[in-house]
NUKEKOL-557322 format. One record per residue (C-alpha): x, y, z. Coordinates in steps of 0.1 Angstrom, whole numbers, plus 2048, in hexadecimal, padded with zeros to 3 digits. Layout:
! NUKEKOL-557322
<atom><c1>X</c1><c2>Y</c2><c3>Z</c3></atom>
...
END
This chain:
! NUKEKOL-557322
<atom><c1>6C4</c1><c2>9F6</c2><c3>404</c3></atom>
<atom><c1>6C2</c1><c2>9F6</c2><c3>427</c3></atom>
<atom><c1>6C6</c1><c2>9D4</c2><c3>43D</c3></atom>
<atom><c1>6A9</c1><c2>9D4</c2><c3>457</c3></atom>
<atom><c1>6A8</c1><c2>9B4</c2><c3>473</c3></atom>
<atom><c1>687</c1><c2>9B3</c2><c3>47C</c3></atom>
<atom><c1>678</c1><c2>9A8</c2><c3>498</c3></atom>
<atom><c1>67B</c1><c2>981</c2><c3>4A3</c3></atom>
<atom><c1>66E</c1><c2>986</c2><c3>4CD</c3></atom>
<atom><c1>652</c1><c2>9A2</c2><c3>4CC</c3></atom>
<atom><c1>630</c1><c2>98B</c2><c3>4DB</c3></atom>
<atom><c1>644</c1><c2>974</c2><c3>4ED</c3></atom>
<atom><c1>663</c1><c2>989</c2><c3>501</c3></atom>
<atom><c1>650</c1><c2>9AA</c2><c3>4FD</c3></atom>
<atom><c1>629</c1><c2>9B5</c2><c3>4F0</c3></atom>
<atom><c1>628</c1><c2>9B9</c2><c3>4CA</c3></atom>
<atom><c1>60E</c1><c2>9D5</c2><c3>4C9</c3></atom>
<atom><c1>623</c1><c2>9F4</c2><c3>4C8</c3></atom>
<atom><c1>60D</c1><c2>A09</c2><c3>4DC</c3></atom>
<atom><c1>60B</c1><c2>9EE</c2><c3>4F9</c3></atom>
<atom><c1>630</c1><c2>9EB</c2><c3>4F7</c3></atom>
<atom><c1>634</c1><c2>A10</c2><c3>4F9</c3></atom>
<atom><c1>61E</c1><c2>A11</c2><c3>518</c3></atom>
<atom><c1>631</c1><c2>9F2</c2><c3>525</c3></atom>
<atom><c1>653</c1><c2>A05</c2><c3>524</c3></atom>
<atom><c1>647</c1><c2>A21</c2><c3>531</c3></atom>
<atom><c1>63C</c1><c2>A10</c2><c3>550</c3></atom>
<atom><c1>65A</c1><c2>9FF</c2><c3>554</c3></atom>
<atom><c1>66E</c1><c2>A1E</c2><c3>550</c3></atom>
<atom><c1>656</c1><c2>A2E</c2><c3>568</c3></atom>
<atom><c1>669</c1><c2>A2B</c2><c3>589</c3></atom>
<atom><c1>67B</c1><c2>A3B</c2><c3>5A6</c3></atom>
<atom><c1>69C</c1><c2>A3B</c2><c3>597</c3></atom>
<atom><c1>6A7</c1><c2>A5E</c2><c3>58B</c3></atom>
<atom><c1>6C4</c1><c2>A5F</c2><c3>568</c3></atom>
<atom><c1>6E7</c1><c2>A5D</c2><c3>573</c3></atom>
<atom><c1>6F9</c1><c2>A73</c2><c3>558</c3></atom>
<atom><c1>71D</c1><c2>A68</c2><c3>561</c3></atom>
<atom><c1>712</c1><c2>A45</c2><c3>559</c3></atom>
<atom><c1>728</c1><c2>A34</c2><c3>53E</c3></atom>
<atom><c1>715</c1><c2>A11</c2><c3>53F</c3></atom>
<atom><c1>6FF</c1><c2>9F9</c2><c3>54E</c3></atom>
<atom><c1>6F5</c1><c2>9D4</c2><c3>552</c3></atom>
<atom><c1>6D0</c1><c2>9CE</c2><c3>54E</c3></atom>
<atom><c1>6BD</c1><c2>9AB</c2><c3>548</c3></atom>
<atom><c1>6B0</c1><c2>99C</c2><c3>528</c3></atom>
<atom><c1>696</c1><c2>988</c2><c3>530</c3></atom>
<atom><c1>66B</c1><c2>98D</c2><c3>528</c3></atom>
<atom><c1>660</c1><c2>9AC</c2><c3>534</c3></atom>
<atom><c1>647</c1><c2>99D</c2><c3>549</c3></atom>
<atom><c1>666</c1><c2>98D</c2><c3>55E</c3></atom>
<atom><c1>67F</c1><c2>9A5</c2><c3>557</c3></atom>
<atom><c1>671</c1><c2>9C3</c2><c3>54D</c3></atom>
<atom><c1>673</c1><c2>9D5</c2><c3>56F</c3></atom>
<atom><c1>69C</c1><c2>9D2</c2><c3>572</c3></atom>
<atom><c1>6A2</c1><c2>9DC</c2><c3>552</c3></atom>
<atom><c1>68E</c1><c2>9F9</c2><c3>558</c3></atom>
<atom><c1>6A2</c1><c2>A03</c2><c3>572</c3></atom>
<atom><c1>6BF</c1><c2>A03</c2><c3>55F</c3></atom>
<atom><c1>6B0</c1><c2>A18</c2><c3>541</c3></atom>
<atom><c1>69E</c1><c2>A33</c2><c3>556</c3></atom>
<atom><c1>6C1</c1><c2>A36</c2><c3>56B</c3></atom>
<atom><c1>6D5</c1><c2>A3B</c2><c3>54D</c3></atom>
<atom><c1>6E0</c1><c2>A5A</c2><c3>53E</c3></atom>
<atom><c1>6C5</c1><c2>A73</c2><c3>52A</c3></atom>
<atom><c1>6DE</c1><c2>A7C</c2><c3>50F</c3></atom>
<atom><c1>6E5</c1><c2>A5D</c2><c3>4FD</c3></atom>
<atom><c1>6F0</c1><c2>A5D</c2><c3>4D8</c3></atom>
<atom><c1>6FC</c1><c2>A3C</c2><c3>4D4</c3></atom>
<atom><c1>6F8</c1><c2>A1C</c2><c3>4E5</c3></atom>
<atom><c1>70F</c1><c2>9FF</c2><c3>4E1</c3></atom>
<atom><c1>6FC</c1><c2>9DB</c2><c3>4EB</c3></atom>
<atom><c1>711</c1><c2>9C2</c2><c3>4F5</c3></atom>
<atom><c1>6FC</c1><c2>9A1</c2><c3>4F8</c3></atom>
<atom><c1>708</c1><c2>97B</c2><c3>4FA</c3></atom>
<atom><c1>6FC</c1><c2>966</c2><c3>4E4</c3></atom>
<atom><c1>6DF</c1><c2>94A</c2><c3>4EF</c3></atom>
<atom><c1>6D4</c1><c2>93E</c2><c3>4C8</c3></atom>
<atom><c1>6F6</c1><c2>93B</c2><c3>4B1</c3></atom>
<atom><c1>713</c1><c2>928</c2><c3>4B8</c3></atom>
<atom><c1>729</c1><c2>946</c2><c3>4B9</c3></atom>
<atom><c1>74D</c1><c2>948</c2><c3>4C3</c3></atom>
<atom><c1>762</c1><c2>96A</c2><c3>4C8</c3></atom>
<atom><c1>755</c1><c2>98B</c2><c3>4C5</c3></atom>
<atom><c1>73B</c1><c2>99A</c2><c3>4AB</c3></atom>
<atom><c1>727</c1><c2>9B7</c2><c3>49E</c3></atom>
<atom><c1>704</c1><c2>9B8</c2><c3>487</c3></atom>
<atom><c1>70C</c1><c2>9C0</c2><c3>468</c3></atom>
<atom><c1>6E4</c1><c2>9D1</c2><c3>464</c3></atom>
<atom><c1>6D7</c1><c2>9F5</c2><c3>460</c3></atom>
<atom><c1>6BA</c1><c2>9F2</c2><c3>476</c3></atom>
<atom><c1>6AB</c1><c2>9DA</c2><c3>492</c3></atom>
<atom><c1>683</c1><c2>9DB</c2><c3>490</c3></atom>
<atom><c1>66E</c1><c2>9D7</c2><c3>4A6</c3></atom>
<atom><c1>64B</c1><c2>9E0</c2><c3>4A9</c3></atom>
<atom><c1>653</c1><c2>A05</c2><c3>4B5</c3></atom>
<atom><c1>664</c1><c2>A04</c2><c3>492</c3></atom>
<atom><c1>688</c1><c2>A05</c2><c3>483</c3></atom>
<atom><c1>6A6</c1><c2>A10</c2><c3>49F</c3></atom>
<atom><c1>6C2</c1><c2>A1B</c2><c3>48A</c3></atom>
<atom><c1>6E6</c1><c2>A09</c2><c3>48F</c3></atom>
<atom><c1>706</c1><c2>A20</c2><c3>48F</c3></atom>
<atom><c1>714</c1><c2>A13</c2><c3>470</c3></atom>
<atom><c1>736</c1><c2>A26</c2><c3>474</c3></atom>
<atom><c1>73B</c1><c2>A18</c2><c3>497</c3></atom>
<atom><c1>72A</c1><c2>9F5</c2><c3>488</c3></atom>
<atom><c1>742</c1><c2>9F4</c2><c3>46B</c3></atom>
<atom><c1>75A</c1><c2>A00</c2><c3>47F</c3></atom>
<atom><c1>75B</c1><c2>9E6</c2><c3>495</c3></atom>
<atom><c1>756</c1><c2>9CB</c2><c3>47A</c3></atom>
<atom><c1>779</c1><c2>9D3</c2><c3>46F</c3></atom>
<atom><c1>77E</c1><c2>9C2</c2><c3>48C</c3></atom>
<atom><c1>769</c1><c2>9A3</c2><c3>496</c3></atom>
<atom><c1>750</c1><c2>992</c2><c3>48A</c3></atom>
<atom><c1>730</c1><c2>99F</c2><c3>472</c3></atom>
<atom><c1>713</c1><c2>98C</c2><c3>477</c3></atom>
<atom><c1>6EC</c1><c2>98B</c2><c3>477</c3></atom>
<atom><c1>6D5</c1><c2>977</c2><c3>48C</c3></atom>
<atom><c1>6B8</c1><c2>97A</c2><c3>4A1</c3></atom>
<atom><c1>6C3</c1><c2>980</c2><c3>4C8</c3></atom>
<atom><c1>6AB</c1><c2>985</c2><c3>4E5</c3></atom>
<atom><c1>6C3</c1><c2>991</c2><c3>4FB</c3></atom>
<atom><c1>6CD</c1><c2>9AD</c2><c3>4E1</c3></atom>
<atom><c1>6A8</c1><c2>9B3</c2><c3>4D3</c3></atom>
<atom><c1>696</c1><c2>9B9</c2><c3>4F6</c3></atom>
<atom><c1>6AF</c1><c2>9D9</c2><c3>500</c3></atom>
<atom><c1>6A2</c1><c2>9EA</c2><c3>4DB</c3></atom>
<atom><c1>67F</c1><c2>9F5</c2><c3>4E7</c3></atom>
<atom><c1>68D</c1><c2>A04</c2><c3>50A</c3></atom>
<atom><c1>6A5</c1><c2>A16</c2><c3>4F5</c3></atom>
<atom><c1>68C</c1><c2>A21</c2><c3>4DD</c3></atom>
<atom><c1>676</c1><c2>A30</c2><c3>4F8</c3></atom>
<atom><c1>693</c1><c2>A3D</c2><c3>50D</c3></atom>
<atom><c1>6AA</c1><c2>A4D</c2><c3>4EE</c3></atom>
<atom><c1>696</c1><c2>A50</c2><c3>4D3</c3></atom>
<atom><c1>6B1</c1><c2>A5B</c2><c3>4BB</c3></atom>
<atom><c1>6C8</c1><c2>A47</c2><c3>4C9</c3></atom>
<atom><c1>6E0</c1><c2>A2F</c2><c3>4B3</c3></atom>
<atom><c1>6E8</c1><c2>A0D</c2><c3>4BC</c3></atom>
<atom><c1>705</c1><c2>9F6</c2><c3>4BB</c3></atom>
<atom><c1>704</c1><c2>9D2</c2><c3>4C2</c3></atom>
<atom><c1>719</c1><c2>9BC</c2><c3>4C7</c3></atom>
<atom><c1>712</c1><c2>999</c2><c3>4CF</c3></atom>
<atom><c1>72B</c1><c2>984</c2><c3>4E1</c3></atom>
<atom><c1>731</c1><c2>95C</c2><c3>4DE</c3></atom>
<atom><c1>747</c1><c2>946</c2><c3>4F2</c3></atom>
<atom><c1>768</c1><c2>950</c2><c3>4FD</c3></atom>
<atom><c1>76A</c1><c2>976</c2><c3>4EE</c3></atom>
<atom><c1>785</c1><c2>98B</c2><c3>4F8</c3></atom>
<atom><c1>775</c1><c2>9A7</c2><c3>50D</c3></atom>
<atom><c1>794</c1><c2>9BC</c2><c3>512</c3></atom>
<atom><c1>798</c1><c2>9C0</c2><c3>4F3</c3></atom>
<atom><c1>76F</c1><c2>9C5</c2><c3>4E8</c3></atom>
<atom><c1>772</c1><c2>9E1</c2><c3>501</c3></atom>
<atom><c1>78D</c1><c2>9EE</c2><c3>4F4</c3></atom>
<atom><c1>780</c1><c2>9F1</c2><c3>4CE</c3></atom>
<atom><c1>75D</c1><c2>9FB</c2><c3>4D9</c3></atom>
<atom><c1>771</c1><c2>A1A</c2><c3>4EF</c3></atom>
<atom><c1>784</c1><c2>A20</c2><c3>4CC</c3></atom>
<atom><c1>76B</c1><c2>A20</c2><c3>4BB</c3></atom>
<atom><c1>74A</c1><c2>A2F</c2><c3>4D1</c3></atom>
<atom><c1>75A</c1><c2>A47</c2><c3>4EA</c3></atom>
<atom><c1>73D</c1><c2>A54</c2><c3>4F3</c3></atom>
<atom><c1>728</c1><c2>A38</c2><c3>4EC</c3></atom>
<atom><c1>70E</c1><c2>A28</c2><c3>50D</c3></atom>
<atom><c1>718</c1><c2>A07</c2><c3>515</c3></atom>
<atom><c1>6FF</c1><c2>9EF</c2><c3>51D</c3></atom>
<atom><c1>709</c1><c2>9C8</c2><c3>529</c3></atom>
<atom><c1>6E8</c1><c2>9B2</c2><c3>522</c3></atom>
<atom><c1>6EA</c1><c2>999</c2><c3>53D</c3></atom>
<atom><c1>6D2</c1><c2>97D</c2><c3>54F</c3></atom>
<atom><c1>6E3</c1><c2>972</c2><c3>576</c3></atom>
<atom><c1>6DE</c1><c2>94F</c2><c3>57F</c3></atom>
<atom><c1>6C5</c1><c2>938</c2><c3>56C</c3></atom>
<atom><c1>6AE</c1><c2>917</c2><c3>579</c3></atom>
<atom><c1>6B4</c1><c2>913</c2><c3>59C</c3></atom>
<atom><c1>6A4</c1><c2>917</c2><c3>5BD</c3></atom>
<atom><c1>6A2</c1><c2>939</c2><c3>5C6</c3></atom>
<atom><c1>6B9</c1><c2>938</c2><c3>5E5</c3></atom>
<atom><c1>6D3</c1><c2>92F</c2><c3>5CE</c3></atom>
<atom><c1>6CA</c1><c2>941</c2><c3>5B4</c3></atom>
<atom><c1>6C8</c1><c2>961</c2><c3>5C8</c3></atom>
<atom><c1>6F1</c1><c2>954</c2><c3>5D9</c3></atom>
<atom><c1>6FD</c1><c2>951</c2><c3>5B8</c3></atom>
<atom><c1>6EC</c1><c2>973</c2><c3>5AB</c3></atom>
<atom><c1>701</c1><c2>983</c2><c3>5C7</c3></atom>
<atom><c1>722</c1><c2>977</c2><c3>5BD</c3></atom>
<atom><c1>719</c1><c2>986</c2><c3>59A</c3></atom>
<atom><c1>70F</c1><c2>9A6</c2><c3>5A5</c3></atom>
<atom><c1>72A</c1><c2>9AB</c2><c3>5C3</c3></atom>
<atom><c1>744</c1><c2>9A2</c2><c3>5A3</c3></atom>
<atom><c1>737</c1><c2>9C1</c2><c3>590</c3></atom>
<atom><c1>732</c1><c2>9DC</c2><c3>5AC</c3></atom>
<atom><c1>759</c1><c2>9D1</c2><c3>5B3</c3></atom>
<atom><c1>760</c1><c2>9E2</c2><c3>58E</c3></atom>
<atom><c1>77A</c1><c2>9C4</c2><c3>589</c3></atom>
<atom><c1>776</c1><c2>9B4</c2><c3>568</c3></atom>
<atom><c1>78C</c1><c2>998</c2><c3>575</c3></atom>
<atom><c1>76F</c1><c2>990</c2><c3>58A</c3></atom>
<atom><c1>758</c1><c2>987</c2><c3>56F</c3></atom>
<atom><c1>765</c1><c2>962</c2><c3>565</c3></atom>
<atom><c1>755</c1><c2>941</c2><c3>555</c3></atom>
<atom><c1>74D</c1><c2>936</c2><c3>57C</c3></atom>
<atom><c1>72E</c1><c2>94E</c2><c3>582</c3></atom>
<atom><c1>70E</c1><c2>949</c2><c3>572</c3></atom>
<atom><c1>705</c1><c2>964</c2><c3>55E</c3></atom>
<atom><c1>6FE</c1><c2>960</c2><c3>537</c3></atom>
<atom><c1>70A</c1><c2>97F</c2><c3>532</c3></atom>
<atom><c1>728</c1><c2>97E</c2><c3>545</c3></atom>
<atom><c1>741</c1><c2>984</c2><c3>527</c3></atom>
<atom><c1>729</c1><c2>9A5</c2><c3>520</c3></atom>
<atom><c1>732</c1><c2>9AD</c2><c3>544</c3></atom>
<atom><c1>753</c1><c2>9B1</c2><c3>547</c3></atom>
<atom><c1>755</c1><c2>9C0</c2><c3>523</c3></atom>
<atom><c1>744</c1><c2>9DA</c2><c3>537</c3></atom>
<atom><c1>75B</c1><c2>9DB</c2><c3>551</c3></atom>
<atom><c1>775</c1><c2>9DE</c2><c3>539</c3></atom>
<atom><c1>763</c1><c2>9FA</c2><c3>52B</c3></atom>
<atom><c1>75F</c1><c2>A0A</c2><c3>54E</c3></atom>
<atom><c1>786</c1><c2>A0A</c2><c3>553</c3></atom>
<atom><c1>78F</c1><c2>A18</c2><c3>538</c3></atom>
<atom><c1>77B</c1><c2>A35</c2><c3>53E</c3></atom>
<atom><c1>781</c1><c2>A3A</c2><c3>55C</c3></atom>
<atom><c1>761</c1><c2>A2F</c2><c3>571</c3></atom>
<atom><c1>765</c1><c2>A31</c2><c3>596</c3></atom>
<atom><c1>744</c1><c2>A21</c2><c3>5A3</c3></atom>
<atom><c1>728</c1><c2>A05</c2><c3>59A</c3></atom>
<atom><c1>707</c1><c2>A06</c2><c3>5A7</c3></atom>
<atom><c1>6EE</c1><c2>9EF</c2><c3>5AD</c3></atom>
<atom><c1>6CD</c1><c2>9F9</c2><c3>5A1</c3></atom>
<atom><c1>6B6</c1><c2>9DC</c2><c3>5A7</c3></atom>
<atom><c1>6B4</c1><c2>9B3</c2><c3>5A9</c3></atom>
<atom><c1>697</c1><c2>9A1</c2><c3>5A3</c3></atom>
<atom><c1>68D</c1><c2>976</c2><c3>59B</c3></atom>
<atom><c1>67B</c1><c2>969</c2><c3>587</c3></atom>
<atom><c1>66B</c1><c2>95C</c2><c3>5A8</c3></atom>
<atom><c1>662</c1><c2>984</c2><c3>5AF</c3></atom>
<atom><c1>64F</c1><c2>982</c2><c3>58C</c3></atom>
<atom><c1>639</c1><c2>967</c2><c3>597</c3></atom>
<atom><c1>648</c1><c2>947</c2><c3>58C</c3></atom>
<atom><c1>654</c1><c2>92B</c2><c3>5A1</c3></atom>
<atom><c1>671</c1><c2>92B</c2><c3>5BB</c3></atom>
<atom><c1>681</c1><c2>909</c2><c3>5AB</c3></atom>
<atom><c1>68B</c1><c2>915</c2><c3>58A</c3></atom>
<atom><c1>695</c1><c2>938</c2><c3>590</c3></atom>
<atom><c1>6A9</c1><c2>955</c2><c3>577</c3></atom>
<atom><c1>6BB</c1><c2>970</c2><c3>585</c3></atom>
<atom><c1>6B2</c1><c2>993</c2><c3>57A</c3></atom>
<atom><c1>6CD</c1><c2>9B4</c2><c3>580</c3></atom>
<atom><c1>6D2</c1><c2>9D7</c2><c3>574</c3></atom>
<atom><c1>6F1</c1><c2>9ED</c2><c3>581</c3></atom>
<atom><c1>707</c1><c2>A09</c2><c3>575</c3></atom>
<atom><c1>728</c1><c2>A16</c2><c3>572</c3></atom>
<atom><c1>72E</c1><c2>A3B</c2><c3>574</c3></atom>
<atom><c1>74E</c1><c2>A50</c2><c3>575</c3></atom>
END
């Protein structure tokens, strides 16, 4: 019998009619930015559409157009996790229906780490983008607590998913005024353009930061020569206030 997580954030992080959350991703994917085929991942935001919808789309419409799998790696906001993990589940739902999970990466990698099940927002708002974008793509996730070793994530998930898309679900810099907000947002984002993973440590503000550098990680081992920054945006630039402000970022990394 197949193990289906359903939906916990459709009406509140993203619409829960299927035909206006269609329309939504569309929009959002509906931008200037052209697929970048030698692409091997990205960093795009988490957050409600309506805040971060607009970087993440970035991200997806800049990302390669032949996609078979993608592996999601996510922090954890909801479970006390620590280490490294994978969903043990054959399908997240949402309301465009059921995106499969790569079971012989999944299982793979739960020889491994970690097999869980949960609800995760910053996990469960990439599946619609990916359903629009890659429609018979397979997903991975991989949900990360505290302390995880990312060297050696990235090195299973490049054992395991060669060819996989990597994509590091991240917030920047969360609840303060937006000068700082935007300062710290830059130290973030300089820290990944510089392709170092030993630039990614517990003193920037970034709630994926641990997703990140697995990323990085990723990047090195195969071989990426450049990071790009695709776009930055506030929760200040979505119309909230300029005292309690969340960083939004999408990026690349392409051989």
């Amino acid at each position: 019998m197949s193990r289906v997580l359903k939906a916990a954030f459709a009406g509140s992080f993203y619409p829960s009619d299927a035909a206006e959350l269609t329309g939504l991703v569309k929009q959002l994917l509906a931008n200037k930015c052209a697929p970048v085929n030698n692409a091997v991942g990205m960093v795009v935001p988490h957050a409600g559409y309506v805040y971060s919808g607009k970087t993440a789309g970035y991200g997806f419409s800049s990302a390669p157009d032949d996609v078979s799998t993608v592996v999601i790696i996510a922090p954890s906001h909801r479970y006390p996790l620590a280490g490294e993990t994978v969903f043990d589940v054959d399908f997240l739902e949402t309301p465009l229906g059921k995106c499969p999970v790569d079971r012989v990466v999944a299982d793979s990698l739960a020889s491994e780490m970690d097999a869980v099940v949960f609800n995760e927002h910053s996990l469960e708002v990439m599946i619609p983008f990916v359903q629009i974008r890659w429609p018979e793509a397979k997903v991975v996730p991989v949900v990360l607590g505290t302390r995880p070793n990312c060297r050696k994530t990235a090195e299973l998930v490049q054992q395991y998913a060669p060819d996989a898309f990597v994509i590091a679900s991240s917030d920047l810099s969360h609840f303060h005024l937006l000068y700082i907000a935007e300062k710290l947002d830059r130290e973030v984002i300089n820290a990944f353009l510089s392709l170092s993973p030993d630039r990614i440590t517990d003193d920037i503000e970034a709630c994926g930061r641990w997703a990140i550098k697995t990323l990085l990680f990723i990047a090195e081992l195969r071989g990426a020569e450049k990071a790009i920054e695709l776009d930055y945006s506030t929760s200040f630039d979505a119309g909230a206030g300029a005292t309690q402000v969340v960083g939004y970022f999408s990026g690349l990394v392409t051989r």
